[in-house]
PDBQT receptor file of N, H, CA, C and O in Angstrom, charges set to zero:
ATOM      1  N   UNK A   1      -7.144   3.373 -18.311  1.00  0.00    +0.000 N 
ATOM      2  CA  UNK A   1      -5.919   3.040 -17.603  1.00  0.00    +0.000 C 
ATOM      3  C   UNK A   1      -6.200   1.870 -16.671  1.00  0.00    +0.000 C 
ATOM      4  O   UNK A   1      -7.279   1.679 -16.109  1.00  0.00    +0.000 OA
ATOM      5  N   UNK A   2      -5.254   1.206 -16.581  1.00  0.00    +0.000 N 
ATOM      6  H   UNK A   2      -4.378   1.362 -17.037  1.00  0.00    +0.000 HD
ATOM      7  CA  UNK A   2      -5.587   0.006 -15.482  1.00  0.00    +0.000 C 
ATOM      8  C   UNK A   2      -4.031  -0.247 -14.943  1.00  0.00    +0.000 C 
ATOM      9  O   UNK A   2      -2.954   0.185 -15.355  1.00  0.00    +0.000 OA
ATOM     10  N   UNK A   3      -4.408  -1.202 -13.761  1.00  0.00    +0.000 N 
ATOM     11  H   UNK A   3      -5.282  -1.553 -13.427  1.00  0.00    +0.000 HD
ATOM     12  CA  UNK A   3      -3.445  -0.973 -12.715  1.00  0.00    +0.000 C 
ATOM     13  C   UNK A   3      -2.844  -2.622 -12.457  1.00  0.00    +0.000 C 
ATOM     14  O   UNK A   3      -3.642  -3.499 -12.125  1.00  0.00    +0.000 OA
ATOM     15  N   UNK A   4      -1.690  -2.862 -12.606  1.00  0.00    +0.000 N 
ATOM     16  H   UNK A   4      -1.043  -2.149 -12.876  1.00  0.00    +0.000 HD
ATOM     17  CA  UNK A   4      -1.216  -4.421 -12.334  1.00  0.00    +0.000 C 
ATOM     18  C   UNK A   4       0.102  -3.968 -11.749  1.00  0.00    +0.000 C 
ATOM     19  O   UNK A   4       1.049  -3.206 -11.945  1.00  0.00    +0.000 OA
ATOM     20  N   UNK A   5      -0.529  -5.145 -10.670  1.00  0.00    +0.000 N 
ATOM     21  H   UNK A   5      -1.299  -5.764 -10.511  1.00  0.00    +0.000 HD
ATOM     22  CA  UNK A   5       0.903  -5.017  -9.543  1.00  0.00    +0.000 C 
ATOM     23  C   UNK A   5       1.161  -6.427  -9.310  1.00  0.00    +0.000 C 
ATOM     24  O   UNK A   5       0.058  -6.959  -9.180  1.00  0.00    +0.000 OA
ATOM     25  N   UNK A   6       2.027  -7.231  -9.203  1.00  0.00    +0.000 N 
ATOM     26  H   UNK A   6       2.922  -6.799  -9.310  1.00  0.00    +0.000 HD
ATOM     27  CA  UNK A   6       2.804  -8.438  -9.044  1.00  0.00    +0.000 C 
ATOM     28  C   UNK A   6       3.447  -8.423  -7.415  1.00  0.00    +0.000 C 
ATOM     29  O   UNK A   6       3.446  -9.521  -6.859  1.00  0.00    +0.000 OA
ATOM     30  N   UNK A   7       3.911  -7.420  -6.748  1.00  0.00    +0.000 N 
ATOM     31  H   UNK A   7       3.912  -6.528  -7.200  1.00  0.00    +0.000 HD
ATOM     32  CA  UNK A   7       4.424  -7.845  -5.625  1.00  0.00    +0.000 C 
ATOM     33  C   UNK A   7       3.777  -6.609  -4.248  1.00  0.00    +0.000 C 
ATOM     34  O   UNK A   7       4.096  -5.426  -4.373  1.00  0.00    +0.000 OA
ATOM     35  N   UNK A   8       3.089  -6.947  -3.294  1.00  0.00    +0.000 N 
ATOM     36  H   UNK A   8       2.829  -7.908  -3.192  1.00  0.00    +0.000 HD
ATOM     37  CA  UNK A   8       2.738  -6.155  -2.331  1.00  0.00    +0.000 C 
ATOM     38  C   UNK A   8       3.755  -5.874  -1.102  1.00  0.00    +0.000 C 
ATOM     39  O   UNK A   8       4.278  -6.668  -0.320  1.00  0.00    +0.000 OA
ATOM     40  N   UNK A   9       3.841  -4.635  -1.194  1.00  0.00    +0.000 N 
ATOM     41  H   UNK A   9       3.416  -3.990  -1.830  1.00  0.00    +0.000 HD
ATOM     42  CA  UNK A   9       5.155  -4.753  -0.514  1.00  0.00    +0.000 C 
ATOM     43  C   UNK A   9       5.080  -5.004   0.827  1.00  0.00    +0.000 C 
ATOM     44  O   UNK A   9       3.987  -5.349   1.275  1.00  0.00    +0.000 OA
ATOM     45  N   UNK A  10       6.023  -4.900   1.564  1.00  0.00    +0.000 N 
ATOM     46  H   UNK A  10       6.912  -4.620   1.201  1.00  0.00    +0.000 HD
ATOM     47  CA  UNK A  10       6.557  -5.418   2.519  1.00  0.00    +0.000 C 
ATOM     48  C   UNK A  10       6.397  -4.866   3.900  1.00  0.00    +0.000 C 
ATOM     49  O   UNK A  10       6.228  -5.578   4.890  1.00  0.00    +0.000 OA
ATOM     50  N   UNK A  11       6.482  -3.029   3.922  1.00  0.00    +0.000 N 
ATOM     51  H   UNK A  11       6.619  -2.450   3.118  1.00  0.00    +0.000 HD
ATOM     52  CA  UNK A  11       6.293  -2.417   5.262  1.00  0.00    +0.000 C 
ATOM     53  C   UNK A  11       5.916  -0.917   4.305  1.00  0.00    +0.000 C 
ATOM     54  O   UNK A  11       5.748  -0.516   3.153  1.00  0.00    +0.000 OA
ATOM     55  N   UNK A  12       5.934  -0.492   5.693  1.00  0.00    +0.000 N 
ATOM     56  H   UNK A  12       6.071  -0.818   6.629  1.00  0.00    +0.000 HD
ATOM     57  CA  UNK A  12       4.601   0.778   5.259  1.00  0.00    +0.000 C 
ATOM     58  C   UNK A  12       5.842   1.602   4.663  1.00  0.00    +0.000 C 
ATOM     59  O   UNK A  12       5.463   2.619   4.082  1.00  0.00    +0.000 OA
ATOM     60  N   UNK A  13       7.201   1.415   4.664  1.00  0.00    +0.000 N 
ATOM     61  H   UNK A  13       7.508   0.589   5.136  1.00  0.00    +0.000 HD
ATOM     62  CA  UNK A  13       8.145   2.487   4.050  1.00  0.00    +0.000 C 
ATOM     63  C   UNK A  13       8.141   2.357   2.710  1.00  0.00    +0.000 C 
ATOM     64  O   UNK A  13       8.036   3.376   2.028  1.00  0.00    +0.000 OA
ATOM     65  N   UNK A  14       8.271   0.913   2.018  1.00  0.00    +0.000 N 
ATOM     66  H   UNK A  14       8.357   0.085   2.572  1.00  0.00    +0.000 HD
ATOM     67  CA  UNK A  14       7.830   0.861   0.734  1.00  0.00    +0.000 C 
ATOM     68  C   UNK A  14       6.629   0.783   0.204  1.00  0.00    +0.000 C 
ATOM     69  O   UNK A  14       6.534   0.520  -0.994  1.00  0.00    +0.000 OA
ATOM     70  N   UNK A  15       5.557   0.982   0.941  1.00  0.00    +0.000 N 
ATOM     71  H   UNK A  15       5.634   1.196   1.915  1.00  0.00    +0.000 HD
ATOM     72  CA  UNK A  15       4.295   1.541   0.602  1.00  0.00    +0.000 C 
ATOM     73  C   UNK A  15       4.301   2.521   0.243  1.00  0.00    +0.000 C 
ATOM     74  O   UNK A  15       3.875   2.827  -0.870  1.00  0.00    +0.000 OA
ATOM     75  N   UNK A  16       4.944   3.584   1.339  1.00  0.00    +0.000 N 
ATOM     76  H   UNK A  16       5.291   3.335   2.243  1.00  0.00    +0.000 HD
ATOM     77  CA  UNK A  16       5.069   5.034   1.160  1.00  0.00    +0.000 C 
ATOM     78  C   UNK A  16       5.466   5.328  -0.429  1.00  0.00    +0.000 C 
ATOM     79  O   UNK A  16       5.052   6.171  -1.225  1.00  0.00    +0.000 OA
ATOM     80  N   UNK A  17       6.452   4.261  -0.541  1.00  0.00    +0.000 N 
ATOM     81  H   UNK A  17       6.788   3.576   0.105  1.00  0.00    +0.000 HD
ATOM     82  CA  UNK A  17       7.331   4.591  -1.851  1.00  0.00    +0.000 C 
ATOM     83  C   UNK A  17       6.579   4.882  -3.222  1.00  0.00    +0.000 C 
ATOM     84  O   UNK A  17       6.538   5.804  -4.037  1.00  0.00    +0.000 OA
ATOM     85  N   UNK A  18       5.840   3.266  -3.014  1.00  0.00    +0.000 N 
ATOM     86  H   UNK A  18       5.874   2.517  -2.352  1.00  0.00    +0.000 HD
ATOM     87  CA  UNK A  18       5.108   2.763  -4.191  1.00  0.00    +0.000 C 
ATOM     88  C   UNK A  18       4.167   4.087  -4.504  1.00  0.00    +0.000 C 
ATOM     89  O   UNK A  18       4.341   4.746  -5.529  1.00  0.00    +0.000 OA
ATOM     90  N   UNK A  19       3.286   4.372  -3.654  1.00  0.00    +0.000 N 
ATOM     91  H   UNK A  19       3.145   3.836  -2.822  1.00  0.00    +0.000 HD
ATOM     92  CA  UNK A  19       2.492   5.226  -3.264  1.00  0.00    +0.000 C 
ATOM     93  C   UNK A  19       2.836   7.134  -4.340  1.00  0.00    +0.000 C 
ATOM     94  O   UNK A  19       2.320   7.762  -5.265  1.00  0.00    +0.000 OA
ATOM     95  N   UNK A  20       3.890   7.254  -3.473  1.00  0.00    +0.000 N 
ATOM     96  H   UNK A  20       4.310   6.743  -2.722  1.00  0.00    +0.000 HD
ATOM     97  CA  UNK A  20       4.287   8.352  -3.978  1.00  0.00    +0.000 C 
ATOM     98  C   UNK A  20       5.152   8.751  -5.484  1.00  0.00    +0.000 C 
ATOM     99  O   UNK A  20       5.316   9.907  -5.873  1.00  0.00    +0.000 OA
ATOM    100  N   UNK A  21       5.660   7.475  -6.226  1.00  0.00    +0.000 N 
ATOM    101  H   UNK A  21       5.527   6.536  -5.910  1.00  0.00    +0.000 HD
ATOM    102  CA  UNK A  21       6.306   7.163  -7.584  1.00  0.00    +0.000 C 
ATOM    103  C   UNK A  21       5.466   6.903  -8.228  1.00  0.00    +0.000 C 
ATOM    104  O   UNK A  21       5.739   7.168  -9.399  1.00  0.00    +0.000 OA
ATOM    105  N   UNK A  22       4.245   6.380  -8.069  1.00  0.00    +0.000 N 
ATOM    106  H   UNK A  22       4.024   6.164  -7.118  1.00  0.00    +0.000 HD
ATOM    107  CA  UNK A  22       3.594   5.433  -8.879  1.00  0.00    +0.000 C 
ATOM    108  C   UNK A  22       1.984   5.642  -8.518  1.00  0.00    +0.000 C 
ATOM    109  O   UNK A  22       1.401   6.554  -9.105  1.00  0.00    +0.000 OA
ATOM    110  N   UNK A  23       1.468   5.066  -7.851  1.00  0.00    +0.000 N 
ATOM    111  H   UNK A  23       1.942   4.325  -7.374  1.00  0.00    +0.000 HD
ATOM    112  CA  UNK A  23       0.494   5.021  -7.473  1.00  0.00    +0.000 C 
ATOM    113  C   UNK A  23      -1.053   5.827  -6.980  1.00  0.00    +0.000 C 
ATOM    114  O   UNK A  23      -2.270   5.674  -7.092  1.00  0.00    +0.000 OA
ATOM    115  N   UNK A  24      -0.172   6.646  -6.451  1.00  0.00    +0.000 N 
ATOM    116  H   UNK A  24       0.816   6.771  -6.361  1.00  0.00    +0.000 HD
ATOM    117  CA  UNK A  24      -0.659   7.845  -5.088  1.00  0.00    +0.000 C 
ATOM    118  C   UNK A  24      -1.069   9.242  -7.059  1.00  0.00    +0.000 C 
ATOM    119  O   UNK A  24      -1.595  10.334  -6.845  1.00  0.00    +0.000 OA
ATOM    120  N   UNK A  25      -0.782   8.922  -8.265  1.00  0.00    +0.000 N 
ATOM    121  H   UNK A  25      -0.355   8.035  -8.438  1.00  0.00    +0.000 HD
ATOM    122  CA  UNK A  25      -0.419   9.709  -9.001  1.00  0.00    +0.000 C 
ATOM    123  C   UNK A  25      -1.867   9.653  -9.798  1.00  0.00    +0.000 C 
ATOM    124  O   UNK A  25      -1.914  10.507 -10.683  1.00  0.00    +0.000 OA
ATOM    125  N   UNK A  26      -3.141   8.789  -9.680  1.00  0.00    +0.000 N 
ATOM    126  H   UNK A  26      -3.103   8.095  -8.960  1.00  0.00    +0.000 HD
ATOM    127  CA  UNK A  26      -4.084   8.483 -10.714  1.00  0.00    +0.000 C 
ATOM    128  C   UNK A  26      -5.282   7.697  -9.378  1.00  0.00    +0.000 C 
ATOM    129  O   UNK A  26      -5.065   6.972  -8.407  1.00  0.00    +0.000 OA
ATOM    130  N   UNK A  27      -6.299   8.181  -9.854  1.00  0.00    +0.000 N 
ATOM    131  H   UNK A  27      -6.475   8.770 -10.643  1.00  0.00    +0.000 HD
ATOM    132  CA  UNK A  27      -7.598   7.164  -9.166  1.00  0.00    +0.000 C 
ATOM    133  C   UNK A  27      -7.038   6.145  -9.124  1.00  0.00    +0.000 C 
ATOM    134  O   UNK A  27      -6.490   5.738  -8.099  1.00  0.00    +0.000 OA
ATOM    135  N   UNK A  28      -7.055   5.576 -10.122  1.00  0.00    +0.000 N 
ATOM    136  H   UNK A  28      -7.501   5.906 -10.955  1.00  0.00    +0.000 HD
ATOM    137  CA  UNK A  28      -7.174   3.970 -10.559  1.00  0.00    +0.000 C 
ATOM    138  C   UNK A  28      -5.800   2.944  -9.584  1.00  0.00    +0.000 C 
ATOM    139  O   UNK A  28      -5.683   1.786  -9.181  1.00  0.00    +0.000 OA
ATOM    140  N   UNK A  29      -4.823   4.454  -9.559  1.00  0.00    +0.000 N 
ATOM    141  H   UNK A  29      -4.918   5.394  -9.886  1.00  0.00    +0.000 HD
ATOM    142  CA  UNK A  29      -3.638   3.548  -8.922  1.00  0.00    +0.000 C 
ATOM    143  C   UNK A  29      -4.152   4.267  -6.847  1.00  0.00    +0.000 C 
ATOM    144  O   UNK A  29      -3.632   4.067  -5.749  1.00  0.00    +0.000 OA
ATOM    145  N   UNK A  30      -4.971   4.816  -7.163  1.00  0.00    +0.000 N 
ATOM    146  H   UNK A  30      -5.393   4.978  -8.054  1.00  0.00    +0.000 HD
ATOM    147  CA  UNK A  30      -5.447   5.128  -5.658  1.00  0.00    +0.000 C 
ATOM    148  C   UNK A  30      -5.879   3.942  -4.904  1.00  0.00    +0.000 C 
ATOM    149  O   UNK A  30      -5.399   3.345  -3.941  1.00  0.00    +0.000 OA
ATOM    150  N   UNK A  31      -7.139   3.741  -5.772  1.00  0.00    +0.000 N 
ATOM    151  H   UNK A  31      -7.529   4.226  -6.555  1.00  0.00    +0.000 HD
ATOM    152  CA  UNK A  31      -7.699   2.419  -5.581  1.00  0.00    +0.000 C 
ATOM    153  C   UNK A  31      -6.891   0.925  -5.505  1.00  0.00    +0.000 C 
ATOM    154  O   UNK A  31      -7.022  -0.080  -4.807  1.00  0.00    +0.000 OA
ATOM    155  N   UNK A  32      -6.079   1.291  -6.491  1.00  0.00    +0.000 N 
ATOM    156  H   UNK A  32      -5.972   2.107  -7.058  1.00  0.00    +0.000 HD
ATOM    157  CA  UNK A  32      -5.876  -0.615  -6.714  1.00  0.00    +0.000 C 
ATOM    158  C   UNK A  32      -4.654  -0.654  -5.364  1.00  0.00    +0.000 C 
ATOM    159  O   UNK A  32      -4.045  -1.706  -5.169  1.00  0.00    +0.000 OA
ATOM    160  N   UNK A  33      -4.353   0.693  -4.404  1.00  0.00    +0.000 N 
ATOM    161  H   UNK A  33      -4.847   1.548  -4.562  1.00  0.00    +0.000 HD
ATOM    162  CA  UNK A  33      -3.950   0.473  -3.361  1.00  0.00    +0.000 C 
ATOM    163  C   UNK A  33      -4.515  -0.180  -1.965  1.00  0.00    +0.000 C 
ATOM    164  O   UNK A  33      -3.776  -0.559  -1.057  1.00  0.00    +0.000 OA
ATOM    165  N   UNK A  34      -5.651  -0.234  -1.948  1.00  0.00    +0.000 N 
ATOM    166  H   UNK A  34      -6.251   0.074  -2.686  1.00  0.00    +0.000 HD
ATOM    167  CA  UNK A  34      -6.785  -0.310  -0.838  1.00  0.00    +0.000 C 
ATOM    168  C   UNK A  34      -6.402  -2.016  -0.449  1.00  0.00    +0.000 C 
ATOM    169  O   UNK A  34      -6.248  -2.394   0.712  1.00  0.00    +0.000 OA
ATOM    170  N   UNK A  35      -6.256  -3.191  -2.004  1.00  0.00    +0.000 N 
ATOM    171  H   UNK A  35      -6.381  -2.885  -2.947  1.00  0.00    +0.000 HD
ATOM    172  CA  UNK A  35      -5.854  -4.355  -1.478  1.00  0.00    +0.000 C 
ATOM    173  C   UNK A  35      -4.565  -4.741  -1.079  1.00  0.00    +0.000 C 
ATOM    174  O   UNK A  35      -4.408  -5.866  -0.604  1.00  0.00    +0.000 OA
ATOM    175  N   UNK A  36      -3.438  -3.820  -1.227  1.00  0.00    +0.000 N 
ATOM    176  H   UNK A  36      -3.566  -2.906  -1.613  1.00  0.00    +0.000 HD
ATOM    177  CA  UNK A  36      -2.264  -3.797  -0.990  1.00  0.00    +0.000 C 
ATOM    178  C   UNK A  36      -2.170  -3.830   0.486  1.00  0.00    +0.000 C 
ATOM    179  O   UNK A  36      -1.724  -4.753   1.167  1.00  0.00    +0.000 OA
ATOM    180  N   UNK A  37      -2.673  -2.644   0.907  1.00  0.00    +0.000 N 
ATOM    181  H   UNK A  37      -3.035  -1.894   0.353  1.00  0.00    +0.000 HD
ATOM    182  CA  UNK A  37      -3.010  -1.945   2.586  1.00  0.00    +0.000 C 
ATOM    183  C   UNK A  37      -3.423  -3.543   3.286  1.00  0.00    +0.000 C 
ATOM    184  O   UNK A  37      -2.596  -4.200   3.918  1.00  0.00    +0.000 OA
ATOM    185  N   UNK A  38      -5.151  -4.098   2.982  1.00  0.00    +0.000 N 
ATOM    186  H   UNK A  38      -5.823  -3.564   2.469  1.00  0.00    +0.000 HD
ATOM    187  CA  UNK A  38      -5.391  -5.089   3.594  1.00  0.00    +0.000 C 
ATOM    188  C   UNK A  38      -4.022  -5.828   3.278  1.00  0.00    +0.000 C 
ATOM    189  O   UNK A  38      -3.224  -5.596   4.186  1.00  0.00    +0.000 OA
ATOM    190  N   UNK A  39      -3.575  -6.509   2.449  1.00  0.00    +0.000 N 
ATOM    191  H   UNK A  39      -4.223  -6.697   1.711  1.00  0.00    +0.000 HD
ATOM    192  CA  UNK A  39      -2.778  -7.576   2.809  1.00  0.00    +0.000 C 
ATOM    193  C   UNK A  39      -1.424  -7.091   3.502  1.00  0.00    +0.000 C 
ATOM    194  O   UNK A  39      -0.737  -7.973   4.018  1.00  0.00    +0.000 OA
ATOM    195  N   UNK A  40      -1.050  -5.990   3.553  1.00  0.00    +0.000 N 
ATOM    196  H   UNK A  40      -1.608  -5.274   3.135  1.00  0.00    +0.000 HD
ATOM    197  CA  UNK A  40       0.485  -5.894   4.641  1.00  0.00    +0.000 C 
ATOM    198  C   UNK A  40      -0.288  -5.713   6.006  1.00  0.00    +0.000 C 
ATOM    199  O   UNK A  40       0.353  -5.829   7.050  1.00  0.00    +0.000 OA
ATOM    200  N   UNK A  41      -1.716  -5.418   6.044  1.00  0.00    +0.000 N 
ATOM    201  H   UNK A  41      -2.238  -5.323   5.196  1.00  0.00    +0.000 HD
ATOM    202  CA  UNK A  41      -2.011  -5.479   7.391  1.00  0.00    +0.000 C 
ATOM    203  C   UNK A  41      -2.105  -6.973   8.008  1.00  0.00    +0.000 C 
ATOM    204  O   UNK A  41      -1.683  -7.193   9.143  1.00  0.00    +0.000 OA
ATOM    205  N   UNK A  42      -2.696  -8.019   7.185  1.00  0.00    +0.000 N 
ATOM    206  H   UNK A  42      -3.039  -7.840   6.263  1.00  0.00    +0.000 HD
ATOM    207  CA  UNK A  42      -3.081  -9.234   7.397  1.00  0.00    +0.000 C 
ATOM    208  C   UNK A  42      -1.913  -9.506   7.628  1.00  0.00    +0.000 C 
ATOM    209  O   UNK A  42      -1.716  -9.560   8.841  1.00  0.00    +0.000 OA
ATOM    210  N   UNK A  43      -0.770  -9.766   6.849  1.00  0.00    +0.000 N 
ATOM    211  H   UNK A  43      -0.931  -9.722   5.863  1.00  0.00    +0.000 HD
ATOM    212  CA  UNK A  43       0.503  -9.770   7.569  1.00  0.00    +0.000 C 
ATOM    213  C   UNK A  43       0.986  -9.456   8.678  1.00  0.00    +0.000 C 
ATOM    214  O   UNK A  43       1.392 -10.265   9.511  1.00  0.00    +0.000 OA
ATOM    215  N   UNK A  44       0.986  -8.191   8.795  1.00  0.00    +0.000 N 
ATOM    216  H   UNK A  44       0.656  -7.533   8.118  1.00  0.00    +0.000 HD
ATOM    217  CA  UNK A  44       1.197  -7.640  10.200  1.00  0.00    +0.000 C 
ATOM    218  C   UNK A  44       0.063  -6.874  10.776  1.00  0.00    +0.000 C 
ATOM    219  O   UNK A  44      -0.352  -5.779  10.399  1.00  0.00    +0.000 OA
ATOM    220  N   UNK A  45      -0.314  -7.513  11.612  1.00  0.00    +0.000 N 
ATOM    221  H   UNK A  45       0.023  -8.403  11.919  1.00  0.00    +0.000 HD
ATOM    222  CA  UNK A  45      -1.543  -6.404  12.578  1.00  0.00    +0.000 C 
ATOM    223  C   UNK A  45      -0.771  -5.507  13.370  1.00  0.00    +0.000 C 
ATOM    224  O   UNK A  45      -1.613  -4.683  13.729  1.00  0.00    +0.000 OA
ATOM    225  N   UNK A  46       0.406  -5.142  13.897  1.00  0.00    +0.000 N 
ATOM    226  H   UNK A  46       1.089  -5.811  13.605  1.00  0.00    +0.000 HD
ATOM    227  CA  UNK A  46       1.230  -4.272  14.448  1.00  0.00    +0.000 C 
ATOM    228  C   UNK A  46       1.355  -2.886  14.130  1.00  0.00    +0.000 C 
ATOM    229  O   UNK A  46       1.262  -1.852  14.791  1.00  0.00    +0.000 OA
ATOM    230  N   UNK A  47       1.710  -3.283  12.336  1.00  0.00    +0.000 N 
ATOM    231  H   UNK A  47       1.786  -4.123  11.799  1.00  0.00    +0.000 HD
ATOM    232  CA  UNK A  47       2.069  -2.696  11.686  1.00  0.00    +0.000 C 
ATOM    233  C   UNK A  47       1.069  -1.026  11.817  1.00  0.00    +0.000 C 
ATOM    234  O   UNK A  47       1.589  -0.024  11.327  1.00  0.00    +0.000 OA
ATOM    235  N   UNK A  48      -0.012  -0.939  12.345  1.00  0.00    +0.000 N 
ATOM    236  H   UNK A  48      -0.434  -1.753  12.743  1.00  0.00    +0.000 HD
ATOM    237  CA  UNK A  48      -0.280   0.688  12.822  1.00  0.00    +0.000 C 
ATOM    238  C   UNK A  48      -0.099   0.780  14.013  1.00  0.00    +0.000 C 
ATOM    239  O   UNK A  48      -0.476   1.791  14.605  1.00  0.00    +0.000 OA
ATOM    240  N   UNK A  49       0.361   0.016  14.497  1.00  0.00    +0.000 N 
ATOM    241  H   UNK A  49       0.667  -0.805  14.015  1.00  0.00    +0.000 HD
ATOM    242  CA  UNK A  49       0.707   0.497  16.194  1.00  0.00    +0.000 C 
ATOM    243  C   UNK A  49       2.158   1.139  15.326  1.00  0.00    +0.000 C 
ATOM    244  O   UNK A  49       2.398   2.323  15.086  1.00  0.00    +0.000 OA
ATOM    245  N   UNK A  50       2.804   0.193  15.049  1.00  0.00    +0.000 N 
ATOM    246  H   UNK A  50       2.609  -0.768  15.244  1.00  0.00    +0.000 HD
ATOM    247  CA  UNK A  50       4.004   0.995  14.230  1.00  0.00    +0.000 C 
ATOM    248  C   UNK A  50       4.096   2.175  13.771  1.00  0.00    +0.000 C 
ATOM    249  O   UNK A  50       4.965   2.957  14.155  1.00  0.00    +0.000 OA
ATOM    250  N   UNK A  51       2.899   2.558  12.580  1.00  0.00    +0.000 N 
ATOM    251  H   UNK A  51       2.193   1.922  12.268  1.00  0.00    +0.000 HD
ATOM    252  CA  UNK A  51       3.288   4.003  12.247  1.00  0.00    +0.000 C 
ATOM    253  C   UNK A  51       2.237   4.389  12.525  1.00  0.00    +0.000 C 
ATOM    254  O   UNK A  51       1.584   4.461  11.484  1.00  0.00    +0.000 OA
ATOM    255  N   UNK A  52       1.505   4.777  13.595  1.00  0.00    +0.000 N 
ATOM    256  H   UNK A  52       2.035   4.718  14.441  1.00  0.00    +0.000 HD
ATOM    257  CA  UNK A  52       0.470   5.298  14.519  1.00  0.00    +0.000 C 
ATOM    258  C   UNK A  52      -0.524   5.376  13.228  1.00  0.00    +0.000 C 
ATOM    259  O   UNK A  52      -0.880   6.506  12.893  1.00  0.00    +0.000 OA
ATOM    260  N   UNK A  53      -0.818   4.685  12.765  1.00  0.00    +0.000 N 
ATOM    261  H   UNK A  53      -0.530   3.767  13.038  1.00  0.00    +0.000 HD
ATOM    262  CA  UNK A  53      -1.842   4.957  11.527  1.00  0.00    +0.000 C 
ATOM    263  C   UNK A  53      -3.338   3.867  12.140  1.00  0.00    +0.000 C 
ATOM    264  O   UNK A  53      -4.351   3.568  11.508  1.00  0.00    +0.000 OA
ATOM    265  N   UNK A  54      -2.974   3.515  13.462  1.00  0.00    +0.000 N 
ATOM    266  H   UNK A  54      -2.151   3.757  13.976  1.00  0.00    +0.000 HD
ATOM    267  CA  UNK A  54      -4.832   3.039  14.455  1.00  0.00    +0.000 C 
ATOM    268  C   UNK A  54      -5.577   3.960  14.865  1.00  0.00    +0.000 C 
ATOM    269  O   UNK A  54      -6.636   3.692  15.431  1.00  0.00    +0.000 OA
TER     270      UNK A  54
C-alpha cells in the first residue's frame, strides 16, 4: 500500500478530518501524516497554542 497526498491541509480541523476518513485507518497512512503535521506547523507556529497540542 502506499500513500499520495497532493494537498496538506490547512488547520488542525481538517487534519482531524483527513486523519480520521482516511489516514488515521493504516500504518502507512499513519506515517505519511508526520510530513503533513511539520508543514501546517511551519505555517503556523501558533497553531498548538491553538489546540493545546504544546
Amino acid at each position: 500500500m502506499s500513500v499520495v497526498f497532493t494537498n496538506v491541509p490547512s488547520d488542525y480541523e481538517e487534519f482531524e478530518a483527513v486523519y480520521r476518513k482516511f489516514l488515521g485507518k493504516s500504518a502507512q497512512g499513519t506515517a505519511a501524516m508526520i510530513p503533513m503535521v511539520m508543514e501546517i506547523y511551519a505555517r503556523n507556529a501558533r497553531i498548538s497554542e491553538d489546540t493545546g497540542m504544546d
